[in-house]
C-alpha positions, 0 to 999 in steps of 0.5 A: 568734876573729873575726880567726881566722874571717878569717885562715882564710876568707882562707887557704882562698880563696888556698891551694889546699893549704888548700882540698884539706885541708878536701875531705879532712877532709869526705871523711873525715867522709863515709868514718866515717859511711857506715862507723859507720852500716851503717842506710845501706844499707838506703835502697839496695839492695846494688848500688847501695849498693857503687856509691855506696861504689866511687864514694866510693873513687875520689873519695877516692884522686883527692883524696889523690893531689891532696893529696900532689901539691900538698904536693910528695910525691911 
């Protein structure tokens, strides 16, 4: 399990493709619990609450256009 941690901790350090895949996962992570707690917004107000989403959005394109350019898709 160990030399897996390594493996994998190597991996992340030179493959830019690996680093991108995990932003995504913690994006999507991020994604689910802003839309599985809608307790969220009541910490903002309405307006800056669709900012923080509008800001997440983009984030989010950015980093699946990111993603597809450097799997070669195109």
């Amino acid at each position: 399990m160990i030399d897996w941690f390594k493996q994998e901790w190597n991996n992340f350090k030179n493959s830019r493709t690996i680093r991108l895949a995990y932003a995504q996962g913690l994006a999507n992570i991020i994604g689910g619990i802003m839309t599985l707690l809608p307790s969220f917004e009541g910490y903002f107000s309405p307006q800056l609450f669709i900012a923080i989403n509008a800001v997440f959005a983009l984030a989010f394109n950015v980093l699946r256009k990111l993603t597809t350019e450097s799997l070669g898709e195109k």
